[in-house]
N, C-alpha and C positions, 0 to 999 in steps of 0.2 A: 717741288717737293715740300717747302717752306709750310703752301698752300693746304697742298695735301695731308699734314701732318698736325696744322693750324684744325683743319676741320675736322680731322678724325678722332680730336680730341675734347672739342666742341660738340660732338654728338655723344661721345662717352659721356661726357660732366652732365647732361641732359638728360639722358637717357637714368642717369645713377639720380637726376632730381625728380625727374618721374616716377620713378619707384619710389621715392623717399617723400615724394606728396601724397602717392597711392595709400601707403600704410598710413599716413597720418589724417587722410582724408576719412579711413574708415576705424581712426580710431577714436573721430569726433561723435558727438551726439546727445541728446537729453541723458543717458544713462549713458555712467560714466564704464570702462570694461577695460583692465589691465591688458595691458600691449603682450605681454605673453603668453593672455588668453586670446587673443585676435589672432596671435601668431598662429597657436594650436590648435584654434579653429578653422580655419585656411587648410592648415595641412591635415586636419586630421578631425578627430571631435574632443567635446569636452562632456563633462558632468553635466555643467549648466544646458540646461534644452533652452530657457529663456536667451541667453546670452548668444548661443549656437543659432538662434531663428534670427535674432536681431541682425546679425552677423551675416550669417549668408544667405538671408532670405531678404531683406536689407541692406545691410549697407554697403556688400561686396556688387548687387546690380546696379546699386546707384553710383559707384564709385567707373566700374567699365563701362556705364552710361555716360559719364561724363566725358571719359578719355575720348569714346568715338563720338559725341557728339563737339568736343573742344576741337578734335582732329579734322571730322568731315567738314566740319564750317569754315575751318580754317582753310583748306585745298580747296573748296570750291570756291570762294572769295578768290584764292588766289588764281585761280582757272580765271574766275573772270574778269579779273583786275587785268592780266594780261591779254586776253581775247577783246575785251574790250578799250584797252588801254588807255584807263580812265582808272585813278588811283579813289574815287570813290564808289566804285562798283563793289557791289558786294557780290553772296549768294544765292540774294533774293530779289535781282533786279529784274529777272525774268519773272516776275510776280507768280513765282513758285509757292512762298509762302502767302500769295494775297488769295491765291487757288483754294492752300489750306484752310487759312484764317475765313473764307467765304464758303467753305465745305461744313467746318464745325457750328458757324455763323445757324447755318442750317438747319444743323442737329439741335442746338441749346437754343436756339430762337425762334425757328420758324417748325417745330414739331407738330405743334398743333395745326398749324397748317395743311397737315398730311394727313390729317385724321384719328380718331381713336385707335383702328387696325395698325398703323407704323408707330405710334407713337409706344408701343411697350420693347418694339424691336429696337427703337431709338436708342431709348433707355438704357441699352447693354452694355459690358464695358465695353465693347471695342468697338462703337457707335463711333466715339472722336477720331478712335486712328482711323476706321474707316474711310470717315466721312472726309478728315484733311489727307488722306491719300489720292480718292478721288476727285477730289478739287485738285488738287497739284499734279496728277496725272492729267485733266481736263486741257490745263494751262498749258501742259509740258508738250503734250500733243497739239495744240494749237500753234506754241512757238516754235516746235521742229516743222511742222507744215511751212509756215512765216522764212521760217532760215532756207528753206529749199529755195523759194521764190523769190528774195532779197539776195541781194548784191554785197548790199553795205552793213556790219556789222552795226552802226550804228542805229538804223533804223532796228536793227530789234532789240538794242537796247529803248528804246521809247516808246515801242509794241508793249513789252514787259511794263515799263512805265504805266503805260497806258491799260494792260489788264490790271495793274494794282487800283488804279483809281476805279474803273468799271465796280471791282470787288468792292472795294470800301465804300463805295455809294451803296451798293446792295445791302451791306451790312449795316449801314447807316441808316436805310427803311427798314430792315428787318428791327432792330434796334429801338427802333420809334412805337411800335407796335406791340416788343415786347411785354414783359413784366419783368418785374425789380427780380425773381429769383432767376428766371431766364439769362439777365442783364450779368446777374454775380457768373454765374456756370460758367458764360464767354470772359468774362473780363479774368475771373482765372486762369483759365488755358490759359491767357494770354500774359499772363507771368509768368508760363517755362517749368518746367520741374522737372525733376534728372531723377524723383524718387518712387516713382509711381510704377514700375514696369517688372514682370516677373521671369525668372531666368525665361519660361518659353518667351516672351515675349523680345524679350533681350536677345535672344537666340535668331525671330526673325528681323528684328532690327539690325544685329552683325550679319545675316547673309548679303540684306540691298548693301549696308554699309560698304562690304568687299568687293562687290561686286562693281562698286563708284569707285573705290580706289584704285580696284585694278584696270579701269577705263582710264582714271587719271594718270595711268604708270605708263600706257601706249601713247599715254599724248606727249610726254615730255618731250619730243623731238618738235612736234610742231609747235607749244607752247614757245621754246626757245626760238624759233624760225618769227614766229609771230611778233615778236620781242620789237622787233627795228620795220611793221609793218607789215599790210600783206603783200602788196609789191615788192619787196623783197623778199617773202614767203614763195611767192610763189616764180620770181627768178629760181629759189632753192629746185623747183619741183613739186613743191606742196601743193596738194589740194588741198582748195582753201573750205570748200563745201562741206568736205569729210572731214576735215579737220573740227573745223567748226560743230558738225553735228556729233561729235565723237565729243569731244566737251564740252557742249551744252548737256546731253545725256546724262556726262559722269557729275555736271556740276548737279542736274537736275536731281538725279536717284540721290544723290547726297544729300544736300536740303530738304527735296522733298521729305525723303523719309524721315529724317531725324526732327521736321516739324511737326509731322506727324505724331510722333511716338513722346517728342518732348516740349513740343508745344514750340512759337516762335522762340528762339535766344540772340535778345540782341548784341551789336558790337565783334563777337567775334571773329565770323566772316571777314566785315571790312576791315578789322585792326588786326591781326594777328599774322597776316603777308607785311604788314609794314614794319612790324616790331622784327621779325624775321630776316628782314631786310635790309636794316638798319643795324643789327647786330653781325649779321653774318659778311655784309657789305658785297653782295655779287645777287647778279640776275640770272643765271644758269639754273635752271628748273631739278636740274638733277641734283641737286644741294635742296634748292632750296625745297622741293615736294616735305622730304624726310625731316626736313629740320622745321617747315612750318606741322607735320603732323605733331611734333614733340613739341612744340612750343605752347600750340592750339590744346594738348594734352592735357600739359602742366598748369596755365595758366586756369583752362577750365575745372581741373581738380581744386587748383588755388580759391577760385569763388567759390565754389560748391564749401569748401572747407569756412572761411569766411562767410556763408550765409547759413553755418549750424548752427552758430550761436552759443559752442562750447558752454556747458553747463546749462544750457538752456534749454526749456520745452516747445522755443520757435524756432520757425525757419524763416527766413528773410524770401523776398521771392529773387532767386537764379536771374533776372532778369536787370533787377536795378543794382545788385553786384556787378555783373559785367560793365555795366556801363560807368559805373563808377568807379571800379576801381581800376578799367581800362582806359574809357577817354583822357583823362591827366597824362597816363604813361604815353598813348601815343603824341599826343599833343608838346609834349616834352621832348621825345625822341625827335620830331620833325621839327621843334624850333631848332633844338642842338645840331642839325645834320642841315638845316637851312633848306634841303630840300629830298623830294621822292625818286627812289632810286625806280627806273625802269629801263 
């Protein structure tokens, strides 16, 4: 009871910080806008039409872009931190994102390669999500083929290894060949941004999003089963095949998509099942799913809020935030705890 009353109070306090970064997230920005005009914008409208666009045509898609993409990164790291049980696996070990980052590679680098005819279709906005869709579907489907036929979990951990390096050579000719503005287009995506995307867009971003999550909600029985190995998994009963293809899937539509729509973001994935971990102190999946979505949440509102630059007209790039203001924290947490809870 102790336990139970320990965590249920532990997701209130959470839960009340996530809303309380939420507003404060979108009440950051180059232009500064009274908190009880954000409020009454939310609920309702105001005079100002400037303030009212800024608001919900900005900074409310950017602010629930962040929650699911802090969220998704965060459960499928921890999907495969456990399936692979290996406390540095992220959710891009299946070179999910190296699919993407070799999909967009395509569009900003090798256009001209396709000729005059593709190159004005290129061009369009939804050219990048496209294109890192399809590269990560590419991957996704190679590696479910790979997990039918393999035995051993590890081996498709090093498959995944192994199409990341394939990708990053490709892009590395494609790269050589470019041109400096080609060069800028890629090396942007690849700083991340959570501000780019409009409610429709954000609309099909949250369908794949749900869709991962609620594949990750039918795995919690086997994640935990997996926990102590599959030999023991499968004493339980478990299939281990279905298991495994059921989140590799949900890890996949998760990353996938949110590389897609938000470009890579690093660190979250891999640190945010440990900070989760270390606070909550239990490996029971059915805790911990909910409490790594809130954490992956908050923290991810926490950089976005940190890379406004309050009164400023810049934005920092989403990318070297995370990384900086997460690596110290985890790196801290596992010296003080001496060691990874699995």
């Amino acid at each position: 009871m102790q336990f139970s009353n320990r965590y249920t109070i532990s997701f209130i306090l959470l839960a009340l910080l996530l809303v309380i970064c939420f507003f404060v997230n979108i009440s950051l920005g180059s232009i500064s806008i009274p908190n009880k005009v954000i409020f009454n914008s939310i609920f309702g409208t105001i005079d100002n039409t400037s303030w009212q666009h800024i608001i919900v045509d900005y900074r409310l898609p950017k602010a629930f872009t962040a929650i699911i993409v802090g969220s998704g990164l965060g459960i499928s790291g921890l999907m495969m931190q456990t399936l692979f049980r290996n406390p540095l696996a992220g959710p891009f070990v299946l070179g999910i994102t190296s699919g993407a980052s070799l999909g967009v590679a395509m569009v900003t680098m090798g256009a001209s390669l396709f000729g005059g005819v593709l190159v004005g279709i290129l061009a369009s906005k939804w050219s990048l999500v496209i294109a890192a869709t399809l590269g990560s579907f590419l991957v996704l489907l190679t590696v479910l083929i790979v997990s039918t036929k393999v035995r051993d979990a590890m081996a498709i951990l090093i498959i995944g290894l192994m199409f990341g390096s394939i990708s990053a050579a490709v892009v590395n000719v494609l790269s050589y060949f470019s041109s400096a503005e080609e060069l800028q287009q890629y090396f942007f995506w690849g700083f991340g941004s959570l501000g780019n995307l409009s409610w429709n867009e954000l609309l099909i971003l949250f369908i794949l999003y749900l869709m991962g999550i609620l594949l990750s909600l039918t795995a919690i029985k086997p994640l935990n089963s997996l926990l102590l190995g599959e030999n023991y998994a499968k004493s339980l009963g478990l299939n281990i095949k279905q298991s495994r293809l059921l989140i590799i899937i949900s890890t996949s539509l998760l990353a996938g998509t949110i590389t897609a729509f938000a470009g890579p973001i690093a660190f979250i994935g891999l640190a945010i099942p440990h900070i989760t971990r270390q606070v909550f102190s239990t490996s029971n999946h059915k805790i911990l799913l909910p409490a790594v979505f809130l954490f992956g949440a908050i923290i991810m509102l926490i950089c976005d809020s940190i890379a406004q630059l309050p009164s400023s007209d810049y934005t920092l790039p989403i990318n070297a935030i995370t990384s900086l203001i997460g690596a110290p924290v985890v790196i801290w947490l596992l010296v003080r705890k001496r060691k990874m809870m699995f």
